[in-house]
N, C-alpha and C positions, 0 to 999 in steps of 0.2 A: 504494500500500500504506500508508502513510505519513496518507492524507486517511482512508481506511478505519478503524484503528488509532483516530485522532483522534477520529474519531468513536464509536467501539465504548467508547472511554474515557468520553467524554463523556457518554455516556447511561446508564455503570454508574453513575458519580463525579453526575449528575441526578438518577438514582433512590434511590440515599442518602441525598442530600441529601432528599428529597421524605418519604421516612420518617421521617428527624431531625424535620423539621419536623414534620409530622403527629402524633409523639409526642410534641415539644413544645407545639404548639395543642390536642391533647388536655388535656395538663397544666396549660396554662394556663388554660384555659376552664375548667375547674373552681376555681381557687384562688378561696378565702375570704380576702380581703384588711380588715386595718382598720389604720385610723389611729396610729402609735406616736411623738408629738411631731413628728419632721422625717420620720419615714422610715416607712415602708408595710410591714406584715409582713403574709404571705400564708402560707397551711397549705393542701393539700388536705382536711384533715378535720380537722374541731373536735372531735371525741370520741375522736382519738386522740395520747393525752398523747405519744407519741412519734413524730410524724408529724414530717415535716424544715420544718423552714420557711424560709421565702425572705424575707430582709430586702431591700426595693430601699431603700438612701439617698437621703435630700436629696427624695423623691417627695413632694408634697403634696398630692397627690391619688390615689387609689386606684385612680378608675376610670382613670387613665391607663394603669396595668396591667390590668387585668380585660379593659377595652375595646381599647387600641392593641397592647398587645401579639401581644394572639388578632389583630387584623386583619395586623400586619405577617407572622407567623405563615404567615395563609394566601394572604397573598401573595407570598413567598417559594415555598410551595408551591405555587401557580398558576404564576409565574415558572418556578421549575422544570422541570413538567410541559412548559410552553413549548420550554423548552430540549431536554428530554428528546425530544420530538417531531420536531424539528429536525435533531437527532442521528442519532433512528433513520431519519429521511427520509433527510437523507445517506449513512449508510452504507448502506441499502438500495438508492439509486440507485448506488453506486459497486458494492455484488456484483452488480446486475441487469446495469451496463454490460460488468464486465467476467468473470462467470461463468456468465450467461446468453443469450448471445448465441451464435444455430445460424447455420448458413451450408448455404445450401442452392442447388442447379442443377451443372450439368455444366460445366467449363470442355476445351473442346476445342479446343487450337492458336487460342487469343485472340491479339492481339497484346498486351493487356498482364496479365500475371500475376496484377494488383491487383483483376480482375473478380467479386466474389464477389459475390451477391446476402444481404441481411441479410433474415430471414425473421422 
């Protein structure tokens, strides 16, 4: 019950994760990033004067974000999906083992009581 559980968790607490990310490499993969002396400021939209902007510090380079970010992004999300797959394998061999399994044949005066045929 316990391996079941672990896993039922595991693939909710995967699939979260898989969306965070996904709405963050959405987000990122559009940012308008430029140069601001040491540090990288990034907006989604340049035409709007009130759109939030992202300062990364100390960056000297832009496409470091533009480019590495979105890649770690959706590797994170690949990872994920990995995990999440793993999970659901798991727990669906653990309900197949133990909620689907018939027993099937006639036991008549056997000598051992443990004779069940798994079908």
């Amino acid at each position: 019950l316990l391996y079941f559980v672990l896993c039922t968790t595991g693939l909710v607490i995967s699939v979260l994760v898989v969306a965070f990310a996904g709405h963050h490499h959405s987000q990122a993969s559009s940012f308008i990033c430029r140069q601001a002396e040491e540090d990288c400021e990034c907006v989604l939209d340049l035409s709007d004067p009130i759109a939030r902007t992202f300062n990364y510090k100390e960056v000297s380079d832009c496409e470091a974000i533009t480019s590495t970010l979105t890649f770690y992004y959706l590797l994170q999300i690949l990872l994920n999906l990995a995990q999440a797959m793993v999970c659901a394998i798991g727990a669906f061999i653990m309900w197949k083992h133990r909620y689907q399994v018939f027993f099937a044949g006639i036991q008549i005066r056997s000598p051992s009581t443990q004779q069940w045929q798994n079908v």
